[in-house]
N, C-alpha and C positions, 0 to 999 in steps of 0.2 A: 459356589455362588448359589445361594437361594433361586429358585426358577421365578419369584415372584420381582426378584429383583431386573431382573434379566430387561436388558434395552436393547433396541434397535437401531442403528442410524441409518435412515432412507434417503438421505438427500444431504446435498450437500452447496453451499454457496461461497464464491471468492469473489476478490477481485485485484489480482497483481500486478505490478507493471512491465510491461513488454511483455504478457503475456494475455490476450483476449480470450481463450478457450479455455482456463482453467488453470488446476495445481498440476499438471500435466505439463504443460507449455510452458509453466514457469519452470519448473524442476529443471526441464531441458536446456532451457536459456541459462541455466543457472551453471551446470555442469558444461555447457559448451560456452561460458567468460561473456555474460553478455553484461552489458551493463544498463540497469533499466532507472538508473538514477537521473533525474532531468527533471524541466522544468515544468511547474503545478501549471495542468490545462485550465485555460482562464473559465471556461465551462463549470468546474468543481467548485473555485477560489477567486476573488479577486486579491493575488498575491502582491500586486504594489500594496493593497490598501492592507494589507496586515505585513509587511516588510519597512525595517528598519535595521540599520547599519548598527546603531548604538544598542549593545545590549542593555542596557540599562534601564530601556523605557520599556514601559509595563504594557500589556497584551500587545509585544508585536512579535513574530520574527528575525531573527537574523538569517536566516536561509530563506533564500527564492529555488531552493533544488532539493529536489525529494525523489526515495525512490523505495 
């Protein structure tokens, strides 16, 4: 590789679920069967108002569970 090419990465940012500290915590959770699937905090989403049963109808969901 050319030295002029040459990158760095200094930092780093996530955000997982079930896990609050990082790609660390998640890994863990992940190899020790966690399950971090559940329901959208109403903080993030307001998941009734984008939730519908019928896939049919146009910008909604059919899942209220994410993970």
């Amino acid at each position: 590789m050319n030295e002029s090419m040459a990158i760095a990465v200094v930092g780093m940012s996530c955000r997982f679920p079930g896990a609050e500290s990082g790609p660390g915590e998640f890994w863990e959770g992940l190899v020790g069967g966690l399950d971090a699937v559940g329901e959208v905090p109403s903080d993030r989403w307001d998941g009734e108002g984008f939730y519908d049963p019928d896939p049919s109808v146009a910008g909604k969901s059919v899942a209220r569970r994410a993970g």
